[in-house]
C-alpha positions in Angstrom: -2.9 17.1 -33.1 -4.6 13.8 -31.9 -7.6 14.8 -34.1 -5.8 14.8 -37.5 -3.7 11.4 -35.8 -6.7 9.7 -35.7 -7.5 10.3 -39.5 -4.9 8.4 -41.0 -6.8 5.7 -42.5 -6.5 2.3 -41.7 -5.4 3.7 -37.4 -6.9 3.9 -34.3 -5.7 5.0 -31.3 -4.0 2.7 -28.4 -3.7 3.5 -24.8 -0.1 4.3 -23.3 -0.2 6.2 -20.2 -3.2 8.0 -19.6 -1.8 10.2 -17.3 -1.7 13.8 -20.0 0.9 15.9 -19.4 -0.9 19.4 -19.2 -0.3 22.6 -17.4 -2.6 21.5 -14.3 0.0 18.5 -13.8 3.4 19.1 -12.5 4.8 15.8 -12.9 6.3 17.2 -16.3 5.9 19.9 -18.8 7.1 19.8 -23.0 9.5 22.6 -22.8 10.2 22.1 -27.2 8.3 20.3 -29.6 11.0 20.2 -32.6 13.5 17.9 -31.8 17.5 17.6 -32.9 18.8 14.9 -35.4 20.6 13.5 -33.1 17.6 13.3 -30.6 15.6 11.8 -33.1 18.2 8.9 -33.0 18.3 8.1 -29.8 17.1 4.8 -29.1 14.3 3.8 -26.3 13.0 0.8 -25.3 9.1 0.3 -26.1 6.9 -2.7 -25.1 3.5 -3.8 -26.6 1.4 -5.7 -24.6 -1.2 -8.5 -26.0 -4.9 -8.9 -24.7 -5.5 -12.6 -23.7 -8.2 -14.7 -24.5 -10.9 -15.0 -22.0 -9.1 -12.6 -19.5 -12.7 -12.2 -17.6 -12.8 -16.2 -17.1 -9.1 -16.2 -16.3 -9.9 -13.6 -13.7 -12.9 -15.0 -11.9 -10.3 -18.3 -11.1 -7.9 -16.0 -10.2 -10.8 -15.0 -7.7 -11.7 -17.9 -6.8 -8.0 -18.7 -5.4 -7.6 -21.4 -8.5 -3.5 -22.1 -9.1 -3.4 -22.9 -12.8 -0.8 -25.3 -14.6 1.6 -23.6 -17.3 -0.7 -25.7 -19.5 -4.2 -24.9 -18.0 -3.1 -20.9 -19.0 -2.4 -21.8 -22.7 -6.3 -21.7 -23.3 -6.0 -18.0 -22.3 -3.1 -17.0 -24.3 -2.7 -14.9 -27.2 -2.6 -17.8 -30.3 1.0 -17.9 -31.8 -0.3 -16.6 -35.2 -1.4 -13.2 -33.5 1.9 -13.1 -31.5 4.2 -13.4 -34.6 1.9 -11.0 -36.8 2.9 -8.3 -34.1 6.3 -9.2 -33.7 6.7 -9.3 -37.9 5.4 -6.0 -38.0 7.6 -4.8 -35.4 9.9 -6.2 -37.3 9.0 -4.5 -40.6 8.6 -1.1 -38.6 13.2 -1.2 -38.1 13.0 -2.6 -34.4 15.2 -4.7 -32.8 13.0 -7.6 -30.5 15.0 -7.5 -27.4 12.9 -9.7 -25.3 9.8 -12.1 -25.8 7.6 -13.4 -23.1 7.2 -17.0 -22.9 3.2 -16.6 -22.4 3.0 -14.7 -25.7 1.7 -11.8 -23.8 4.5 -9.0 -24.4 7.0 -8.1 -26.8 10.2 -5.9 -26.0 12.0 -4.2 -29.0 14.3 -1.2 -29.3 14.3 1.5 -32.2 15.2 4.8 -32.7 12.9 8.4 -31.5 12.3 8.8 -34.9 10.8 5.0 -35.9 8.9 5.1 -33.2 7.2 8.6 -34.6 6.4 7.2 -38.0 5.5 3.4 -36.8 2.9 4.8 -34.0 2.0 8.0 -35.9 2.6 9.9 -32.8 4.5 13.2 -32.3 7.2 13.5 -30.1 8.8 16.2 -27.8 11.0 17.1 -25.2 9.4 16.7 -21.3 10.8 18.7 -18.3 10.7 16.7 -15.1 12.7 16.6 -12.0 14.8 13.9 -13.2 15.8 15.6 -16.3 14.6 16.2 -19.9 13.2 13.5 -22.3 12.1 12.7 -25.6 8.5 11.4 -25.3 5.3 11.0 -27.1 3.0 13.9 -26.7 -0.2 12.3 -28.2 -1.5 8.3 -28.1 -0.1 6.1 -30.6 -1.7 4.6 -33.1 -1.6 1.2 -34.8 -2.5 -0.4 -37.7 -6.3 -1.4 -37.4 -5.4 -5.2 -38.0 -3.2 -5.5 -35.0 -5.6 -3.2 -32.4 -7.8 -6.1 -31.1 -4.5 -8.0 -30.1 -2.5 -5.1 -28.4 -4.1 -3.4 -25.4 -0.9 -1.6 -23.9 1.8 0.4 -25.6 4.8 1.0 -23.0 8.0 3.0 -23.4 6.6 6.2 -25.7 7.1 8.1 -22.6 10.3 8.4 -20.7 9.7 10.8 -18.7 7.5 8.7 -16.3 10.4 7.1 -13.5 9.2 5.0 -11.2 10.1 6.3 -7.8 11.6 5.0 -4.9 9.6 5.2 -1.8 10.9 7.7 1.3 13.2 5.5 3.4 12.3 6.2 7.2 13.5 4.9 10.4 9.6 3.3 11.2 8.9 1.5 13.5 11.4 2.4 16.2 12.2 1.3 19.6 11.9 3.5 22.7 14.3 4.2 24.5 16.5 4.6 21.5 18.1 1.8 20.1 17.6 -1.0 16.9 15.0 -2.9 16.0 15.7 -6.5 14.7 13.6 -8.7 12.1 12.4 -11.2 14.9 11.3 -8.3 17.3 9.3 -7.3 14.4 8.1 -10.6 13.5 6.7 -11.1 16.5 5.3 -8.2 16.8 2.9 -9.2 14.0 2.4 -12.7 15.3 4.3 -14.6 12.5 5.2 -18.1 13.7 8.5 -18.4 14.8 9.3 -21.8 13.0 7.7 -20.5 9.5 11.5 -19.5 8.1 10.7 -19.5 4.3 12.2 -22.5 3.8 11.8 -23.9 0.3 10.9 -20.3 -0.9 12.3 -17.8 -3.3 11.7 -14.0 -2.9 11.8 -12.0 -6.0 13.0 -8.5 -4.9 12.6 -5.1 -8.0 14.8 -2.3 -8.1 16.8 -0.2 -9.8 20.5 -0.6 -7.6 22.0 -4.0 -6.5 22.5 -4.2 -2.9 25.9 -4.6 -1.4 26.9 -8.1 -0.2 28.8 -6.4 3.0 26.1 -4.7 3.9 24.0 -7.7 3.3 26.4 -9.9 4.9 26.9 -7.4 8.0 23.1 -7.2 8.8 22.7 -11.0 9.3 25.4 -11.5 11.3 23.7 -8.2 13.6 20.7 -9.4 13.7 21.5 -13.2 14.3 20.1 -14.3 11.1 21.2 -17.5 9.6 21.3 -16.5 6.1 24.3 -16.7 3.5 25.2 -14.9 0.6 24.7 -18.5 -1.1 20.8 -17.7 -1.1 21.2 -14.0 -2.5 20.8 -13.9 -6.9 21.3 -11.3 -8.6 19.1 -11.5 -12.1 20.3 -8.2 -14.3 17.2 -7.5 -17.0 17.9 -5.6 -20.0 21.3 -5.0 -19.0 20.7 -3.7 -15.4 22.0 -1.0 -13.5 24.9 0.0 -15.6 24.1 4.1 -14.7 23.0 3.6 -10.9 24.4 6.2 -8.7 25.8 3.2 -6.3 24.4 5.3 -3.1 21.8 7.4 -1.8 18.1 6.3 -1.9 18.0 3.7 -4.5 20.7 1.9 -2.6 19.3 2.0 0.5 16.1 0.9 -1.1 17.0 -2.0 -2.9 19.3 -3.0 0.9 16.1 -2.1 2.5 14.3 -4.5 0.9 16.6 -7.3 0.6 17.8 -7.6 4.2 13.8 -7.5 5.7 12.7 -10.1 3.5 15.6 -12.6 3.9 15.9 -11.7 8.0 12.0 -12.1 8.8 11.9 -14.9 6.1 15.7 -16.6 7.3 15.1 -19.6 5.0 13.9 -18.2 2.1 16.2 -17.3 -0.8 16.4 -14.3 -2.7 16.1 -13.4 -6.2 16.9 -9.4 -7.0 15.4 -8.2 -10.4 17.6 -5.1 -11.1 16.6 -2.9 -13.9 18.3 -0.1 -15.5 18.5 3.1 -13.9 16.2 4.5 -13.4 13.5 2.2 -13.5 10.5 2.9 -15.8 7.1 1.5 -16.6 8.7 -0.2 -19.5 12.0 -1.1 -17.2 9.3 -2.2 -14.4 7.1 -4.3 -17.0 10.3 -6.3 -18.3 10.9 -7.0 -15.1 8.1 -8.8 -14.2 8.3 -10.7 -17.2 11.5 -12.1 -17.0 10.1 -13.5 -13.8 6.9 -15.2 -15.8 10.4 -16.5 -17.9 12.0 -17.6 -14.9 8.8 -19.5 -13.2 9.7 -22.8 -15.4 13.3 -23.3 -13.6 12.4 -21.3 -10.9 9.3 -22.4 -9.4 9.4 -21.3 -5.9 9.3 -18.1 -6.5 6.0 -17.2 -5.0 6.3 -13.8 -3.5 7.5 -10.8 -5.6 8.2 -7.3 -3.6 9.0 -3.9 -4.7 8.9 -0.3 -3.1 8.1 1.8 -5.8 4.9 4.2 -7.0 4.4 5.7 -10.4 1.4 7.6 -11.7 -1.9 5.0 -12.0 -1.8 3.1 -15.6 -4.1 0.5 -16.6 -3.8 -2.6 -15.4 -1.6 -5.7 -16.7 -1.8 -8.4 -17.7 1.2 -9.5 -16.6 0.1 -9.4 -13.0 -3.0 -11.9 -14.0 -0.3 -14.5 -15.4 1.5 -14.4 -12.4 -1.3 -14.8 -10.1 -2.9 -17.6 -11.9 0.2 -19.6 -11.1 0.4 -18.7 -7.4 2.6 -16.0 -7.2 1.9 -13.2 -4.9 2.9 -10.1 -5.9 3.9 -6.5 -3.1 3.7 -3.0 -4.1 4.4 -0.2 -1.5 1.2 2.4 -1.8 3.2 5.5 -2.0 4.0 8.6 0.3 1.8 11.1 -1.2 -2.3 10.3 -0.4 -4.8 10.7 -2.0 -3.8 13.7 -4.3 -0.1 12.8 -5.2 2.0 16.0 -6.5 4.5 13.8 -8.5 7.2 16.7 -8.8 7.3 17.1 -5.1 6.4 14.0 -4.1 4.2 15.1 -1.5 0.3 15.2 -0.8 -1.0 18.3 -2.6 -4.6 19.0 -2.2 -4.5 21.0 -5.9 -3.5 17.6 -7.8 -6.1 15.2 -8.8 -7.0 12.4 -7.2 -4.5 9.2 -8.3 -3.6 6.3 -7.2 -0.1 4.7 -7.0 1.1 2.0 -9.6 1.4 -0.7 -9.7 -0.5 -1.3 -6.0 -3.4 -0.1 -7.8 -3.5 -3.1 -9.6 -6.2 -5.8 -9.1 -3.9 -8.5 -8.8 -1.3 -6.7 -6.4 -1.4 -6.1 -3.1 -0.9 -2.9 -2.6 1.0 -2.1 1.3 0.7 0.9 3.1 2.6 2.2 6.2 2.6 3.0 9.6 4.1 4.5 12.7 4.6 2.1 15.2 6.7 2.9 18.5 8.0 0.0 20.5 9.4 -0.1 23.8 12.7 -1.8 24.7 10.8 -5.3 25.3 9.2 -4.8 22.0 5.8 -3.9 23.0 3.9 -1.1 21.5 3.5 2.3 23.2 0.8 3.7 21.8 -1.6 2.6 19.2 -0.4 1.9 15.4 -1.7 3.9 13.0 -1.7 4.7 9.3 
């Protein structure tokens, strides 16, 4: 029970996910507690996540639209003594470090079901959703009390908790039927015609890399002068090795891809993939690779992705990448205000949640709308949410 977790001298309690798995939630439900030896084996990814220094005075620049220089952020960085003293202990606790953040603000390991029980003094057990069945924690972890002021996320513990892609939909569309193109569109919203992206980089997330035909056949439908020269695949923690190579991710991921590089024709694109399917802890190495990448790769300065998961605190990860000028997308989700995150769908009986990570200060989080045009590209009737 959390109560008798929270006895073990010397341990308090970290946050993971705070969204509890009980009977009143249908995301997921533990279907067996006692796991098998060879479950207890199976290795998962985990993240921990270190506070910074200052973050409130960090933020208020941020607010104030302040850019800050890779050196200007150093004052607001977690020291290099605390950063190794979590990584050694990691280290001591049998995982593998399979990714460190250049900012000192995350580390990525690996280790077995069973390490992460007895290192975080949480119990673990198998979680029904409609993705399948997982091992994950059932109660928060805990961490030695020397290392709690430095961590203030624990990712990973929980499986069970995919990232989902939003519904694809034929929106806007054109009256009498026919196809809508990037520059109608463009237009449509008043972007200047002559404002390509030149000189810009686009990081794109998902979970399924995007075809080059199709890629290639969209531009040369829509009359877009783009090449396959300005498309980058960046694979993190392996990538997609398990992606379905069709259906919804796929479409996703091509969604995305071709609508940023057509509206923004001079602009090149970088595409994050993650494993499949992608996680918090899949989602959060993500945009940490690009904080890696920033150095060599600094006009990167929009980051997109269409996905929603169940509201988590926020990151700090985010704050990095807006104090250096980097804007980063989220879609909102399909679901409202009361998200049923089995179905997908609004469901007045859920709580009331909002979508991650658009529910993050430093994202922008981007709704949709229904928008009919005619064959001139002028709107029929009003748009609206």
């Amino acid at each position: 029970s959390v109560a008798s977790a929270t006895t073990v001298p010397s341990l308090v309690p970290v946050a993971d996910n705070p969204y509890v798995q009980t009977a009143s939630r249908t995301y997921g439900r533990v279907t067996r507690i006692n796991l098998t030896a060879e479950e207890q084996q199976a290795v998962i990814p985990v993240s921990l996540e270190l506070a910074l220094q200052n973050a409130d005075q960090l933020q208020a620049r941020i607010d104030r639209g302040e850019i800050l220089t890779r050196s200007e952020i150093e004052a607001y960085l977690p020291s290099m003594e605390t950063y190794n003293a979590v990584k050694e202990w990691l280290v001591q606790q049998g995982f593998s470090v399979t990714m460190d953040s250049s900012l000192r603000h995350a580390i990525f390991v690996s280790g077995t079901v069973q390490k992460c029980s007895a290192a975080f003094q949480t119990t673990f057990g198998r979680v029904t959703t409609l993705d399948g069945e997982f091992s994950s924690a059932l109660v928060e972890p805990l961490l030695p009390a020397s290392l709690n002021s430095s961590v203030r996320l624990v990712r990973g513990l929980q499986p069970h908790l995919v990232s989902h892609h939003l519904a694809v939909k034929l929106t806007p569309r054109v009256t009498p039927y026919g196809w809508l193109d990037p520059a109608t569109l463009a237009a449509h919203y008043n972007a200047p015609a002559n404002l390509t992206g030149a000189g810009q980089t686009i990081a794109v997330i998902g979970d399924e890399i995007p075809s080059t035909d199709d890629l290639r056949l969209f531009w040369v439908t829509c009359g877009i002068p783009q090449s396959i020269g300005n498309f980058t695949v960046v694979n993190v923690m392996g990538g997609p090795v398990n992606a379905p190579a069709t259906g919804v991710a796929m479409q996703e991921a091509e969604l995305d891809v071709q609508w940023a590089s057509g509206i923004a024709s001079g602009a090149g694109v970088r595409f994050y993939a993650s494993p499949y399917p992608l996680t918090n802890i899949g989602e959060a190495a993500i945009y940490t690779q690009i904080l890696n990448d920033l150095p060599s790769n600094p006009s990167i300065h929009q980051v997109s992705e269409s996905f929603t998961s169940p509201e988590t605190p926020p990151s700090t990860t985010f704050q990095l990448l807006a104090a250096q000028g980097v804007s980063c997308f989220a879609g909102s989700g399909d679901s409202g205000s009361n998200p049923n995150w089995a179905t997908e769908m609004y469901d007045s009986t859920q709580p009331l949640c909002v979508g991650y990570p658009a529910c993050d200060p430093n994202v922008t989080g981007v709704g949709g709308t229904n928008l009919a045009l005619n064959a001139n590209g002028q709107p029929m009737t009003p748009e609206i949410a």
